[in-house]
N, C-alpha and C positions, 0 to 999 in steps of 0.2 A: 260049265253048268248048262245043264239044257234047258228049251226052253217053260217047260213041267215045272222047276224048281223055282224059278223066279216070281210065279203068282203065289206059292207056297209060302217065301220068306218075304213079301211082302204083306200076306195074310197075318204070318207072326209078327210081324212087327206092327200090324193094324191093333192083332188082340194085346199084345205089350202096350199098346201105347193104351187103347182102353180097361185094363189094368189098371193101369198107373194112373190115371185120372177117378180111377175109381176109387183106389188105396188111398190118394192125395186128394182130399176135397180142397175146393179153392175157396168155400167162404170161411169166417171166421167161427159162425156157429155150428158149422160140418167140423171147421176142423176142433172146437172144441168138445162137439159132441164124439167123436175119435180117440181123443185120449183120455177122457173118464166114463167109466158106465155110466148109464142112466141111471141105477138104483145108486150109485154115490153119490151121487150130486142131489138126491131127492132126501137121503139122508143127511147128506152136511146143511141142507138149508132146513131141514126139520130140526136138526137138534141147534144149530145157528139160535131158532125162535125159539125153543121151549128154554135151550140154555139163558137167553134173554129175557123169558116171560117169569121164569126161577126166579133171575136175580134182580128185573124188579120187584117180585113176592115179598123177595127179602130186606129189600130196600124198604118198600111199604111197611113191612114188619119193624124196621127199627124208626122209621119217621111214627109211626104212631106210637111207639113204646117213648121217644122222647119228648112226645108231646102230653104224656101223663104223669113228668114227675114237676 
């Protein structure tokens, strides 16, 4: 190999390695934000609450209906 080529495949392996640290985040909410979109995660905790605010509705619903017989 001449001497041309060695700052070349050292270059490559600079951009691989910042790649790879970019594809690979190291904290835990990079890496969690990496495996779910952002618009899933805005939706499982919206319907999370509305599913919740429902079924206390309906809870409310039958406490007060047994409190009228």
């Amino acid at each position: 190999m001449s001497g041309a080529e060695k700052p070349t495949t050292a270059t490559a392996t600079t951009s691989t390695t910042a790649t790879t640290s970019t594809t690979a985040p190291t904290t835990i909410r990079a890496r969690f934000e990496s495996k779910f979109p952002r618009g899933l995660i805005i939706r499982l905790i919206a319907y999370l609450f509305v599913g919740h605010l429902f079924a206390f509705f309906v809870y409310l619903l039958f406490v007060l209906g047994g409190q009228n017989q």
